[in-house]
C-alpha positions in Angstrom: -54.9 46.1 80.2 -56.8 46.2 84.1 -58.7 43.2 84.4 -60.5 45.2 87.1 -62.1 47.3 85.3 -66.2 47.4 85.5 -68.6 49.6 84.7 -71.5 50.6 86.6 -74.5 49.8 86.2 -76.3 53.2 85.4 -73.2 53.4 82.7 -74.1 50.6 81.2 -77.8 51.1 80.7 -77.1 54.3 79.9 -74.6 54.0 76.8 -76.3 51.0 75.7 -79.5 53.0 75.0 -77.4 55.6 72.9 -75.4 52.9 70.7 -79.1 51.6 69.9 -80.0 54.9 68.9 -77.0 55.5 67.1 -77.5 52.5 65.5 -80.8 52.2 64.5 -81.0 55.8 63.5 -77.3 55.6 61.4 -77.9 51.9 59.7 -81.0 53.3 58.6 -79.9 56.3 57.6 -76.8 55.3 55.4 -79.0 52.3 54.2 -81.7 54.2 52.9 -78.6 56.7 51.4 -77.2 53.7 49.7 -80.7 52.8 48.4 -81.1 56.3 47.1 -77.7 56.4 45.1 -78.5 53.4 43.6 -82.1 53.8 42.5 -80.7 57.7 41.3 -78.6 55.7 38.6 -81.8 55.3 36.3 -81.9 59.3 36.3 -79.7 62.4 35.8 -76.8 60.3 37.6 -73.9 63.3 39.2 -70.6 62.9 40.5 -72.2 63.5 43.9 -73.9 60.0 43.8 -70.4 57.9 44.0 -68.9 60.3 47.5 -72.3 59.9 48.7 -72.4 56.0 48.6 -68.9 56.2 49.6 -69.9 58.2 52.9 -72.8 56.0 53.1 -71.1 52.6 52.9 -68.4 53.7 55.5 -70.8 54.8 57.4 -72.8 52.0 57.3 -70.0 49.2 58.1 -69.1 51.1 60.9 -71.9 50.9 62.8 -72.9 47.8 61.7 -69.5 45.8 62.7 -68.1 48.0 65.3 -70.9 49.4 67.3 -72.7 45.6 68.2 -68.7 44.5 69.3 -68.2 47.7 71.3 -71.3 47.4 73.1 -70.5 43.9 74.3 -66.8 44.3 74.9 -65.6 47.4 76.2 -69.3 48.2 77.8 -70.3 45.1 79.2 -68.1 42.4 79.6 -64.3 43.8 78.9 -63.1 40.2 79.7 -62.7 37.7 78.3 -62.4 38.4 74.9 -64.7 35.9 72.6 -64.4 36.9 69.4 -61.3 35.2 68.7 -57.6 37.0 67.2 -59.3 37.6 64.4 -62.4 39.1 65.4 -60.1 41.6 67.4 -57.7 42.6 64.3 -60.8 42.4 62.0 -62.9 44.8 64.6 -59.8 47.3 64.0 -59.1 47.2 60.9 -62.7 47.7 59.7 -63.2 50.7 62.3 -59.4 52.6 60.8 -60.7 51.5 57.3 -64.0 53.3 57.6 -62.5 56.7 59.5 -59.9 56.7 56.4 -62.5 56.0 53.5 -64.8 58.9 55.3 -62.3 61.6 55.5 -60.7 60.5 52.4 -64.2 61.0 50.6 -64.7 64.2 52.1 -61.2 65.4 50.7 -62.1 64.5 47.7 -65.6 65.3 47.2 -64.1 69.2 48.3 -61.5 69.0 45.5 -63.9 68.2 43.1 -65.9 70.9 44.3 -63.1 73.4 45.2 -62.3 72.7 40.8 -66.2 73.1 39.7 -66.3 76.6 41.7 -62.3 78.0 40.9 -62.2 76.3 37.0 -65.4 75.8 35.9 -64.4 75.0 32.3 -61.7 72.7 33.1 -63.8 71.0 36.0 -66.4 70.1 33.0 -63.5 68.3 31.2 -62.6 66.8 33.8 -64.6 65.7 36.4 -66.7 63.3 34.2 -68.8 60.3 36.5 -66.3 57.8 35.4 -63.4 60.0 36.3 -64.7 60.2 40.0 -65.9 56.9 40.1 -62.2 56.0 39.9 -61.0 58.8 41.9 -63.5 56.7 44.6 -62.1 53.3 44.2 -58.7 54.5 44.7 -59.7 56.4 47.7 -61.0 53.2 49.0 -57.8 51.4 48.3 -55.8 54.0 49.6 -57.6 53.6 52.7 -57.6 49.5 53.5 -53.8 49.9 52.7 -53.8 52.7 55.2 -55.6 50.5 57.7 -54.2 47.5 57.3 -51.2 48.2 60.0 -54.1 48.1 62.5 -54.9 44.3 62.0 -50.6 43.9 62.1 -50.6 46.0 65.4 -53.8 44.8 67.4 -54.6 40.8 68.6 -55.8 38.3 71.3 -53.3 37.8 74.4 -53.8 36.6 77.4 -52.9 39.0 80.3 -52.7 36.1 83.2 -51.7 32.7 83.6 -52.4 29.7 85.8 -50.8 28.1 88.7 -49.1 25.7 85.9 -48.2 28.5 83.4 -50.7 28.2 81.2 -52.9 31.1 79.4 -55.7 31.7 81.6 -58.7 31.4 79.5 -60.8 34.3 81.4 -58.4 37.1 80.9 -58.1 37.0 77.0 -58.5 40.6 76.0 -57.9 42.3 72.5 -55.2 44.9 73.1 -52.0 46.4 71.6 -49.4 43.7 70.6 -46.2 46.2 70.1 -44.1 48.1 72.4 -45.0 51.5 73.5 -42.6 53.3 71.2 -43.9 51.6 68.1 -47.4 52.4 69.6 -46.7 56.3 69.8 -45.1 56.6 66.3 -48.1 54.3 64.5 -50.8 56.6 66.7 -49.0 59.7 65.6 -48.9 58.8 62.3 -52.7 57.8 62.2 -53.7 61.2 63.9 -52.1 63.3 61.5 -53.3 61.2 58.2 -56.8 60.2 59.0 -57.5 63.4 60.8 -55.2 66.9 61.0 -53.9 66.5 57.6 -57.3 66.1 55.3 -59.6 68.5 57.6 -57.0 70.9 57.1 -57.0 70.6 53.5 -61.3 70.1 53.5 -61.1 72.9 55.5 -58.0 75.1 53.5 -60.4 73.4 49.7 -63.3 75.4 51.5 -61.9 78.6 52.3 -60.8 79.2 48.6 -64.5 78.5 47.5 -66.1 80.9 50.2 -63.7 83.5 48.5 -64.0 83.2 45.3 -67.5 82.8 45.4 -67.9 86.1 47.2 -65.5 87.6 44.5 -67.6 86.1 41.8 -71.0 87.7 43.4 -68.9 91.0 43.9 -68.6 91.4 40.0 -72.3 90.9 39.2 -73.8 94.4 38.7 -77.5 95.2 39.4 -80.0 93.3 37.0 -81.5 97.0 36.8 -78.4 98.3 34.9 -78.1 95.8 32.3 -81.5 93.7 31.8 -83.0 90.6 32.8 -80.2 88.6 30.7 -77.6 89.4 33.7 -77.2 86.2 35.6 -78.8 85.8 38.9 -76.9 85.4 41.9 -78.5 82.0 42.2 -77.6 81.0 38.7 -74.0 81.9 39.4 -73.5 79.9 42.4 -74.3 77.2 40.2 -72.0 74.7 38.2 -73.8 75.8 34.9 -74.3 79.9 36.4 -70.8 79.8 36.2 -70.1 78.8 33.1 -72.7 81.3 31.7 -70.8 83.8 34.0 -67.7 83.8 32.3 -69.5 83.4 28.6 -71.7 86.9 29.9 -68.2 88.1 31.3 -66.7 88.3 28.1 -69.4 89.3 26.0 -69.9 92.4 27.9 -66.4 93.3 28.0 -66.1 93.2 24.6 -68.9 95.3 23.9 -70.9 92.9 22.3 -74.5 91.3 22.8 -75.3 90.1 26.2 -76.1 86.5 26.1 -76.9 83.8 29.1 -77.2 80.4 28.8 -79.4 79.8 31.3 -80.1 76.2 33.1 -83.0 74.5 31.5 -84.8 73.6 34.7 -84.5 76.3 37.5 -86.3 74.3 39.7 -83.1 71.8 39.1 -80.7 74.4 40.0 -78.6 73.5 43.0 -75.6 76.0 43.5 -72.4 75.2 44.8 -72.9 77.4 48.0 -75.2 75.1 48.9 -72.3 72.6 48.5 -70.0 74.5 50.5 -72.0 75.0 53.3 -72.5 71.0 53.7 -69.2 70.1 53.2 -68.4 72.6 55.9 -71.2 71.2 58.3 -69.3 68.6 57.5 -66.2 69.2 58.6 -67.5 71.1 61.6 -69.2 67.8 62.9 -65.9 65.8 62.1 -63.6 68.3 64.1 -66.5 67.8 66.9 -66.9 64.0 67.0 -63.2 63.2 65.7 -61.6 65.8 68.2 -62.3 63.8 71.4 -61.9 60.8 69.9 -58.2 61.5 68.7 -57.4 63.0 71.9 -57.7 60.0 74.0 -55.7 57.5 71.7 -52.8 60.2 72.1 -53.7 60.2 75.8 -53.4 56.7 76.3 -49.8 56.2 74.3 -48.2 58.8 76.4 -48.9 58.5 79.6 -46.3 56.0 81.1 -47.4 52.6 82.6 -46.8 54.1 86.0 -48.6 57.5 86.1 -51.9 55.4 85.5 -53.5 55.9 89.0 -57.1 54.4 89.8 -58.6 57.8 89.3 -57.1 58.5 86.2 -58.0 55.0 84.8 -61.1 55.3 86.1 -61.6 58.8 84.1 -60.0 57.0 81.4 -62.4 54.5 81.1 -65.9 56.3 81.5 -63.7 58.7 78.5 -63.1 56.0 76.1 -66.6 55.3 76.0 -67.5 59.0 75.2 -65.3 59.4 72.8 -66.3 56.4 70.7 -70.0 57.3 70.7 -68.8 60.6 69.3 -67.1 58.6 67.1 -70.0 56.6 66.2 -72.4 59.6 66.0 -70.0 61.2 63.5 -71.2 58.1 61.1 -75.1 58.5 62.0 -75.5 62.4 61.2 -73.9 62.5 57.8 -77.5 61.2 55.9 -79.2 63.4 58.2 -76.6 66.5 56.9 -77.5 66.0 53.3 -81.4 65.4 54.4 -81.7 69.4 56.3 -79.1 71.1 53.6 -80.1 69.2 50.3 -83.7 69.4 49.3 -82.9 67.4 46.0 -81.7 64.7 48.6 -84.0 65.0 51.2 -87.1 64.6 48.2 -85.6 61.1 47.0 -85.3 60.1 50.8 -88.5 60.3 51.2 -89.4 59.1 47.6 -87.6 55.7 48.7 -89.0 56.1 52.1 -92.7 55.8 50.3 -91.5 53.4 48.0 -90.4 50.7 50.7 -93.9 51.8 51.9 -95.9 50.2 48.3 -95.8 53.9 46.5 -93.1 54.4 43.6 -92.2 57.6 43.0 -89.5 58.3 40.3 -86.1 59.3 41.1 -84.3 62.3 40.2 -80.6 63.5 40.7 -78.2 63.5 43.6 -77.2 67.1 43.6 -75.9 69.3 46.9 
């Protein structure tokens, strides 16, 4: 760590009106989503609803814990340190224990999803609420054990001393406790799980629904052919359109009566494109604000001590702070996602919206 280090002035007015935005906008945001989830219990209640609060929640602690300390340590005043050893392995922790509970929700919500659209009459079996309520919890405990190296790895030192050889109190920072070699394994490590590895799979889970979706629509014929009981496109590209899909499939093949059990409220309908294309929004925003992010921990475990010039440290510097209000951003947008591509969502946000405003509106599903 450079006790030198300073940022200017224009820097620091600068990022501090974007980590209130980012604040303000995302607290509120994953707040209100929390809200929603919960007051959604008293109706239809989905699977959705639990990856949703988990997004939310993550969301949520991330911004409120980590945005406040990185605004006053690492934009402000980089030294000293005052939030104690703990605060520093606690600020860490809670910041790998919210990127690993995000991505891991996202993974998951596009398995479940991935299931609903490839095995429709198995994902009925067995994706009940309860099923992905646990699936939730264990992501969440997969991800604090994930994180906890973090709080093992990170502390308070001091990087000067005094005449007498004592600690001098002003240059307490919170930095890297390990040797460098232990550094660049554990960031390697944590770049490839919390990052490469479940985008690629979110992103892989994704690509089999876009296909066999599009196979799916190949096979429905004109509704001119064989009479308003076909199925609809939209009805298809629904959890329930697919179901009746393959009980219309098999009927006609076999010559028999065409039936269609069609969704008792169309106006309910939301169809599992729909789904796709926010869990690829998704995904495309996480490459985006991750991409940076993960690029400049790698950046600063392998360049050796002495290649750091004052240019490149200075670069370095003006970087990290980039890179963590990507970071940041990536935490703010997700309610605002599900707001523009889910109008199911985007009514009970502003249902709760009104409701926090003296009208009461009743509450409906959580569906893509």
């Amino acid at each position: 760590a450079r006790l030198g280090v300073d940022t200017r002035l224009w820097a620091k007015v600068l990022f501090t009106a974007l980590y209130a935005l980012i604040w303000a906008l995302g607290a509120a945001g994953n707040a209100l989503s929390v809200h929603v989830v919960l007051k959604a219990r008293a109706g239809r209640a989905g699977r959705l609803r639990y990856h949703v609060l988990s997004l939310a929640l993550s969301g949520l602690l991330l911004l409120v814990v980590g945005v406040p300390v990185e605004l006053y340590s690492f934009v402000w005043f980089h030294y000293p340190w005052v939030f104690g050893d703990l605060g520093c392995r606690g600020y860490y922790f809670v910041r790998e224990l919210c990127a690993y509970a995000t991505v891991l929700s996202v993974t998951g919500l596009s398995a479940e999803r991935c299931l609903a659209v490839c095995q429709p009459l198995r994902a009925r079996s067995l994706l009940t609420p309860r099923r992905t309520q646990r699936l939730v919890a264990l992501l969440w405990a997969a991800s604090l054990g994930l994180a906890l190296p973090m709080a093992l790895i990170m502390g308070q030192k001091h990087e000067l001393e005094t005449a007498g050889g004592e600690p001098e109190p002003a240059s307490r920072v919170c930095t890297v406790l390990v040797s460098r070699t232990a550094l660049q394994v554990f960031i390697q490590v944590n770049v490839l799980v919390s990052f490469v590895l479940p985008l690629a799979l979110t992103a892989f889970l994704n690509g089999v629904m876009v296909s066999h979706l599009l196979a799916l629509c190949s096979q429905v014929p004109s509704t001119s052919a064989l009479g308003s009981s076909t199925p609809s496109r939209l009805q298809l590209l629904s959890e329930e359109g697919l179901l009746s899909f393959i009980v219309w499939k098999k009927t006609f093949i076999q010559g028999g009566q065409v039936s269609l059990v069609r969704h008792k409220d169309v106006r309910g309908i939301r169809s599992l494109q729909r789904s796709v294309q926010v869990l690829r929004a998704i995904v495309a925003m996480y490459v985006i604000c991750w991409l940076p992010y993960h690029a400049r921990r790698l950046m600063y475990c392998y360049i050796p001590d002495d290649a750091w010039t004052d240019p490149l440290y200075n670069f370095y510097h003006y970087f990290y702070m980039v890179t963590n209000t990507l970071f940041y951003v990536s935490s703010a947008v997700t309610p605002l996602l599900y707001n523009v591509m889910s109008s199911s969502f985007r009514k009970l946000f502003l249902e709760a919206l009104s409701s926090l405003c003296g009208e009461h509106h009743p509450h409906g599903a959580v569906t893509p």
